[in-house]
C-alpha positions in Angstrom: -11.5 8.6 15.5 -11.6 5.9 18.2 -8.3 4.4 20.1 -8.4 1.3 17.5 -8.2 3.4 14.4 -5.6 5.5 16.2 -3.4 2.1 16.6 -4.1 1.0 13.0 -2.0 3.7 11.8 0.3 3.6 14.6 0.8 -0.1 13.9 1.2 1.2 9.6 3.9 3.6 10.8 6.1 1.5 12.8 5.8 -1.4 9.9 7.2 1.2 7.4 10.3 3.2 6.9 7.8 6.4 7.0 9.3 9.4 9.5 6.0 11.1 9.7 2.5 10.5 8.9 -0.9 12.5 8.8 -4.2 11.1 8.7 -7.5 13.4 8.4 -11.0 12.0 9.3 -14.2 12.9 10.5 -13.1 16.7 11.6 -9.8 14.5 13.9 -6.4 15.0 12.4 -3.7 12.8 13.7 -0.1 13.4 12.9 2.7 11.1 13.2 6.3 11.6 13.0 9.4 9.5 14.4 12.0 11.2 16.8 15.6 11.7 15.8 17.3 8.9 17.5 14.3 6.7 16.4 15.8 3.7 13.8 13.0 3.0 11.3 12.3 -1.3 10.9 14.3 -1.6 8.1 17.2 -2.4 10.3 17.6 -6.3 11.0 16.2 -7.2 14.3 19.0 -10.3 14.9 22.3 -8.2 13.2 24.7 -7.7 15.6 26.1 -4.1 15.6 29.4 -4.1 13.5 31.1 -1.3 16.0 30.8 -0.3 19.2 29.7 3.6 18.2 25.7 3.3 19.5 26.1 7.1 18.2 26.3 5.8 14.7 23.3 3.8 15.1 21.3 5.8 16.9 21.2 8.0 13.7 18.8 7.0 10.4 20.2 7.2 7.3 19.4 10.6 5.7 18.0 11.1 2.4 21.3 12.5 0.6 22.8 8.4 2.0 20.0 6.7 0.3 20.3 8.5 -2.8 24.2 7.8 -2.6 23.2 4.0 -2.6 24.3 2.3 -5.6 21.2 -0.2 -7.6 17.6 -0.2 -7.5 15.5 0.0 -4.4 12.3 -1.2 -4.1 9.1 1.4 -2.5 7.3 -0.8 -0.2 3.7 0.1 0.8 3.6 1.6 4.4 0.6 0.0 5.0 -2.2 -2.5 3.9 -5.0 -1.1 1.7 -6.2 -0.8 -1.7 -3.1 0.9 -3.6 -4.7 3.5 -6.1 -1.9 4.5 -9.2 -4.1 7.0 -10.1 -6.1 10.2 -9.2 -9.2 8.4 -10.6 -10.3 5.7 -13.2 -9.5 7.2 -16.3 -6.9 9.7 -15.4 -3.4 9.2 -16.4 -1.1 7.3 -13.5 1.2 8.8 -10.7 4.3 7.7 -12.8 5.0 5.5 -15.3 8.2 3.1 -16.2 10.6 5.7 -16.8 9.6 8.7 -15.5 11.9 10.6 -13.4 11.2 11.4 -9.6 12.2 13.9 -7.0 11.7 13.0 -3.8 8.4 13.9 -2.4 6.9 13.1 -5.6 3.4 11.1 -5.5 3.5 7.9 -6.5 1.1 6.3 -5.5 -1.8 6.6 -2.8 -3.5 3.7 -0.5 -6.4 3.4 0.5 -7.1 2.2 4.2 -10.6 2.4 6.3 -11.5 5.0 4.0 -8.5 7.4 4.6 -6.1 7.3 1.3 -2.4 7.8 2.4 0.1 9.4 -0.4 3.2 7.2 -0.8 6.0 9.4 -1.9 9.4 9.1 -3.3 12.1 9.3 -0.3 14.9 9.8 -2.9 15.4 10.8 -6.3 15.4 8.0 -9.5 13.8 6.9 -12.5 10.9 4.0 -12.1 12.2 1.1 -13.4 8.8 -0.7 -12.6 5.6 -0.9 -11.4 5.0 -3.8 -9.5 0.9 -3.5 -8.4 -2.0 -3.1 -10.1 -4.2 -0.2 -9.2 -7.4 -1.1 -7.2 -5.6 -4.3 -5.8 -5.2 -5.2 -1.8 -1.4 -4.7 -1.0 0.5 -6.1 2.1 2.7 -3.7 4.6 5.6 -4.4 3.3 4.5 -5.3 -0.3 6.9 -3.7 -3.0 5.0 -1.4 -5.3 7.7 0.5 -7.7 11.6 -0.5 -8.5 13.4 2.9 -8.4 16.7 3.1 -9.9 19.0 5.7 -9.3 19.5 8.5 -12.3 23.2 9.0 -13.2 23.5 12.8 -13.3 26.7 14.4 -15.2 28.2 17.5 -14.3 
């Protein structure tokens, strides 16, 4: 693995909302991960802070605050590759509209210099769709699924 593979996926972390990352080639493995007081991009660069507690937004939003959040969220690929819906041709998909996720369920994997990447769910929800076509270039950045959140009764 040479220095500007090495900054391909640093460049693929720091463009996503991913807090850790590991990539396995040619007998290398490099493993990424972001630091606790590290605030992933999805912040807005130009948004003033609403408060003056830095504490507060020194701190990214866990994953029991994302699944509090009300509507559907879109998964946006980490990186740009070929996305891959399933194992191989043939074999049934990842998910499907409907299906019901955990996080850390596989959803999807991409495909970049010959390294695929599992994209995983960061919260819990039901797909409400599937928004790329398996075998198809997608954009960092790029949604891929709509996940909506699963009301669950007591």
């Amino acid at each position: 693995m040479d220095a500007q593979q090495i900054k391909v996926f640093i460049d693929a972390m720091a463009a996503s909302d991913l807090s850790e990352m590991e990539v396995e080639h040619d007998g290398w493995t490099l493993r990424l991960a972001r630091g606790p007081g590290v605030v992933p991009r999805a912040a807005p660069r130009d948004a003033a802070p609403a408060s003056n507690d830095s504490a507060a937004l020194a701190q990214p939003a866990t994953p029991a605050a994302r699944a509090a959040a009300v509507g559907p969220e879109e998964i946006q690929a980490p990186m740009f590759g070929v996305v891959h819906l399933q194992q191989a041709p043939g074999e049934p998909p990842f998910v499907k509209v409907g299906d019901v996720v955990e996080v850390g369920h596989l959803l999807c994997s991409i495909e970049a210099m010959k390294v695929f990447n599992e994209v995983r769910a960061e919260r819990a929800g039901r797909i409400a769709a599937v928004l790329a076509t398996s075998g198809t270039e997608v954009e960092a950045g790029q949604a891929l699924f709509t996940l909506e959140q699963v009301n669950q009764h007591v």
